[in-house]
N, C-alpha and C positions, 0 to 999 in steps of 0.2 A: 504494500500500500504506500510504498514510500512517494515522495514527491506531488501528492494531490497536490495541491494549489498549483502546481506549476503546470501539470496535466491538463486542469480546469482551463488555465491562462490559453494553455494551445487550443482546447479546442474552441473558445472565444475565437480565437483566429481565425480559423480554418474553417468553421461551419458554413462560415457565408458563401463559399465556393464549392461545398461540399459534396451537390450533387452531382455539377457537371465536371468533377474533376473521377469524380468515383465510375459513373458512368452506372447509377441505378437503377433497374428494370423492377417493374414489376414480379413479385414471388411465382413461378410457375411448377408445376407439379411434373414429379416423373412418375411414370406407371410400371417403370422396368422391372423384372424381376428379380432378385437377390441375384449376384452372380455367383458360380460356385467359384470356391476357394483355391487361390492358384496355391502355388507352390512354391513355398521361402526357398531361400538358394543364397550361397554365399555374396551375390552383388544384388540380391533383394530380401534383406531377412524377416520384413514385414511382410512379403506377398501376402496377399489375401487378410489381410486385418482391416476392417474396417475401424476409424479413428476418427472419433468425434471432435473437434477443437474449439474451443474457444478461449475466453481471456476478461479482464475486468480494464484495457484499457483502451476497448472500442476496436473495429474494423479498417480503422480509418486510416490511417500509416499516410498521413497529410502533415505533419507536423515537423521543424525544422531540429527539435530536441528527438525526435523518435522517442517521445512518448504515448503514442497513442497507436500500438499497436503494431510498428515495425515487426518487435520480437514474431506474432504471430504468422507473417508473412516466413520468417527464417524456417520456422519450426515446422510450418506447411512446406516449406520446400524441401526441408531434409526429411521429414515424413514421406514422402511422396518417393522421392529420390531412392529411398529402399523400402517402395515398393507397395508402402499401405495407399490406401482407399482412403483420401481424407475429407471429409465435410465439415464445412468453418459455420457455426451457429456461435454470432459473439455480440455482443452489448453494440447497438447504433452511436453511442456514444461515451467519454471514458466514465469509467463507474469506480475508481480507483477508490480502496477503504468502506467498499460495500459490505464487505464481510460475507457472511449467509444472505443478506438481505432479501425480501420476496416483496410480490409485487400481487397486491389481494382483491384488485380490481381493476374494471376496464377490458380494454383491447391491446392485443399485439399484433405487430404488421410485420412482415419480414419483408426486407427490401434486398435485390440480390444484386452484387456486385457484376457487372459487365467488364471493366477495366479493371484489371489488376495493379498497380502500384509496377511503376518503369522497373526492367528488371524480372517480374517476379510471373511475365505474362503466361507463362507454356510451364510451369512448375508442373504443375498435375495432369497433364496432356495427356488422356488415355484412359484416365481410371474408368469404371464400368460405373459411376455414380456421375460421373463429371466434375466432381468435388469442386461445388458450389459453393461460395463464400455471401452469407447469408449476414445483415446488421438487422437485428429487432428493435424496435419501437415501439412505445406507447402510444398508440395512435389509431384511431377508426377508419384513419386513410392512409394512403402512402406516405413514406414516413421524408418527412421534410429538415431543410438544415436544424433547424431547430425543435426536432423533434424528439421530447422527452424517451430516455430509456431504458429497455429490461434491465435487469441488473445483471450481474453475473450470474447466480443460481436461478432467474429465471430462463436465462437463453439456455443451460441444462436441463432443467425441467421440461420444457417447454419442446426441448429438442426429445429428448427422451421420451415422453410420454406420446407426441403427436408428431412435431418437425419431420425428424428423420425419415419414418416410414411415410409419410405425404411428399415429402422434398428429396428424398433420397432415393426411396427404394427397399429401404431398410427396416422390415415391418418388425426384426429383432432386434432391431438397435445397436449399438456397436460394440466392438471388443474391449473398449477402451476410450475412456477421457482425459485429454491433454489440456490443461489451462493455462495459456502463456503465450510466449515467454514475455512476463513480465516486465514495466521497466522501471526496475530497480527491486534488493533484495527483499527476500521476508522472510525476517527470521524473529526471533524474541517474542516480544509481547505485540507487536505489530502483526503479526499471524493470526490474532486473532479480528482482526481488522481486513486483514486483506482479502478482495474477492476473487484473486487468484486460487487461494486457497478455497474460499468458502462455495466455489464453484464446481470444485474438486470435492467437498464431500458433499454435494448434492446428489453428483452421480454416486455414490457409495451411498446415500440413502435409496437409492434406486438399484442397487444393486450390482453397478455396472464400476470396474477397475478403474483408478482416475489416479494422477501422475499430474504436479503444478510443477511448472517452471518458472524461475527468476531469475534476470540477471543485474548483477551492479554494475551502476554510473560509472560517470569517469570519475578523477578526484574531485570535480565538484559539487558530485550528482544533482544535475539539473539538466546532463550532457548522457545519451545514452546511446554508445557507439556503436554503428552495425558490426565491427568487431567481436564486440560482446554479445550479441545474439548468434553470431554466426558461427562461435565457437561453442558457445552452448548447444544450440539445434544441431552441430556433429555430434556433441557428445551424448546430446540426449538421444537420437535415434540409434545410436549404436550400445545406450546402455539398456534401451527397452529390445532393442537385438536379443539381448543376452537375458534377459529377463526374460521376452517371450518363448527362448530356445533353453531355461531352464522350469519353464513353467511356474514364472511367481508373479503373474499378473490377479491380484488377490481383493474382492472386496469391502475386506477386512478391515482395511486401513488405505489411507493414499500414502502416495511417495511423497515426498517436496525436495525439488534440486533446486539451490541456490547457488549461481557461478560467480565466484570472483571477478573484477577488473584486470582484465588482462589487455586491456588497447595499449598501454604503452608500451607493450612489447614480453610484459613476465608472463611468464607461464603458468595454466595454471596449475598447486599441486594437487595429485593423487587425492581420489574421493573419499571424505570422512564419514563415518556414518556418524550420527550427532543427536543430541535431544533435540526439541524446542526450547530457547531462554526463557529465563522467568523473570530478566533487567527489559529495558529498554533503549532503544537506538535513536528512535527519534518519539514524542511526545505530542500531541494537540493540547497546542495554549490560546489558553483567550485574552484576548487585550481588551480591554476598555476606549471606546472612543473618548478621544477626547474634548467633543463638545458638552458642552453641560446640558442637564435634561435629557440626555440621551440613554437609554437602556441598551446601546447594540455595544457588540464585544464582534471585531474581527477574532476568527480565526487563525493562528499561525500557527508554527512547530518549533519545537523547544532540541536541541539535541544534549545527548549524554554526553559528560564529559567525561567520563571514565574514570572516575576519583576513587581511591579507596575512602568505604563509608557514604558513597551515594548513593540514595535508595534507587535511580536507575542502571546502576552500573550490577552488570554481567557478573557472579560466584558460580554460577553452575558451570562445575571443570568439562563437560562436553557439548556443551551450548554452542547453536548454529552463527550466532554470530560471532562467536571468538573463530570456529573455525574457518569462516568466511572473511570475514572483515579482518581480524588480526593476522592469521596464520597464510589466508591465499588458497585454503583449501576448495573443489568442491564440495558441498555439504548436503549431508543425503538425513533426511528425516522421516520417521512413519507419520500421521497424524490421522485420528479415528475420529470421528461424530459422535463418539459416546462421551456424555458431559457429567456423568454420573461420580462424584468423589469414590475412590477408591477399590473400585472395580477394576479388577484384575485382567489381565486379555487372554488367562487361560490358557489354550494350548498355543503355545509360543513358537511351535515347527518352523511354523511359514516363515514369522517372522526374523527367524535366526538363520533361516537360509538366507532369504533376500539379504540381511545384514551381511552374512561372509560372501556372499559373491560382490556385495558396493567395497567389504575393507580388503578381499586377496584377488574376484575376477572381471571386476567391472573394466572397462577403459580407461585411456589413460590421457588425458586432455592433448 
């Protein structure tokens, strides 16, 4: 969820050109029938998975920060690229710090992209869905620049429940939910803010395996370099590679991969498996306007400073943001929908596999 306001700022920008740069059609329906399952093979280890996508910071990849949605364009294409089936159901606009949020009335409009983002045109050239890249909307009509919208766990739902097998073909819905790749990390106490995540266990209340991705800014984060998408979406199709080819696509729990800054040239290291923090990285502060008689409070964000004896500074020795932000690592985390204090997750098999194949056989950035 990092950098809302700044998110917000771009899409102010960008909306007012929004449609004609997008190139938005009207939602049309496919009737095809499921196609059977090709066959993975070492330069396509997805074949035949179909993979649901979306994200919390819009469809829109209009933005001069590549905050709004880049990431999702990378991840589509390195999806694609080995071989899955992918279909993009994602917020019309960014929804950054939605969390779980839902949406309890009303209409939704799906509006489907015709133009793809320069670059990124013939990515899924072929698939037997067409892997159609869908913005939702709050709206009775087609959905306009300034048209309110789904949040994150509605464009999941929403695809799950009805989208997919109307717009896709796919009356069983997909193998798998990818949320991302986000712009910028989530890790700590921010996770439970972000609708990258909270997108990701939608589809895990639905029953369907879900996987969030996040990548960090540059050192200023306000800056989100196709660098850093583009080395995440390698790393990530080759780590759900290995996951699909040991069979621990589970909807038990989601993944959450958060990548390192590596645009200035470091590399990133070797995957950690990690908890969630229970510090914080960055904060919502409210400020008080300064006119008198006024009751309004902007908005802003406060960051940790990292002090010992600060109630937001990071203790937990395997928290995602030390291994992320301090160390340089990939950071591989479970996170479950169960909110229940103290409840145990039981039989732990699954989860101890998927662990030793991110710390001795996962990839290696």
């Amino acid at each position: 969820m990092a950098s809302t306001s700044r998110k917000l700022t771009v899409v102010a920008a960008v909306t007012g050109a929004l449609l004609s740069t997008l190139g938005v059609a009207a939602a049309a329906g496919t009737s095809s029938p499921p196609a059977p399952k090709e066959h993975a093979g070492p330069s396509r280890p997805l074949a035949g998975l179909h993979v649901l996508l979306s994200n919390d910071d819009s469809m829109q990849a209009a933005g001069t920060s590549h905050s709004d949605g880049l990431g999702l364009y990378e991840i589509r294409k390195a999806l694609c690229g080995a071989g899955a089936d992918v279909v993009v159901m994602a917020p019309w606009q960014v929804q950054s710090g939605k969390g779980t949020a839902v949406t309890n009335g009303g209409t939704l409009t799906l509006a489907r992209r015709t133009r793809m983002p320069a670059g990124y045109e013939n990515d899924c050239a072929g698939t037997r869905s067409g892997s159609p890249v869908y913005g939702i909307c709050l709206s009775d009509g087609p959905c306009a620049a300034d048209s309110a919208s789904a949040t994150p766990a509605d464009t999941v739902k929403f695809a799950l429940r009805a989208g997919l097998a109307a717009k896709a073909g796919w009356p069983a819905g997909p193998d798998l939910v990818v949320t991302g790749i986000n712009s910028g990390p989530n890790v700590s106490a921010q996770v439970n803010d972000s609708g990258t995540v909270g997108a990701a266990v939608a589809a895990l209340d639905q029953g369907v395996p879900a996987v969030a991705l996040s990548s960090s800014g540059d050192a200023s984060q306000s800056y989100f370099p196709l660098a850093n998408y583009r080395a995440h979406a390698r790393f990530a199709a080759a780590l759900l590679a290995g996951m699909r080819g040991r069979d621990l696509f589970t909807d038990r729990f989601a993944v959450k991969v958060d990548y390192p800054d590596v645009s200035a040239g470091r590399r990133a290291k070797a995957p950690a498996w990690t908890s969630i923090g229970h510090g914080q990285v960055v904060w919502h502060a409210y400020r008080p306007r300064a006119q008198a008689g006024t009751d309004s409070y902007d908005i802003t964000f406060g960051v940790c400073g990292n002090h010992p004896g600060d109630r937001c500074t990071e203790t937990r020795r395997n928290a995602d943001s030390t291994g992320l932000l301090q160390q340089g690592h990939i950071t591989v985390s479970p996170v479950t929908a169960d909110r229940t204090y103290g409840v145990g997750t039981g039989d732990t098999r699954e989860l101890n596999r998927l662990k030793h194949y991110v710390t001795h056989d996962a990839p290696r950035s």
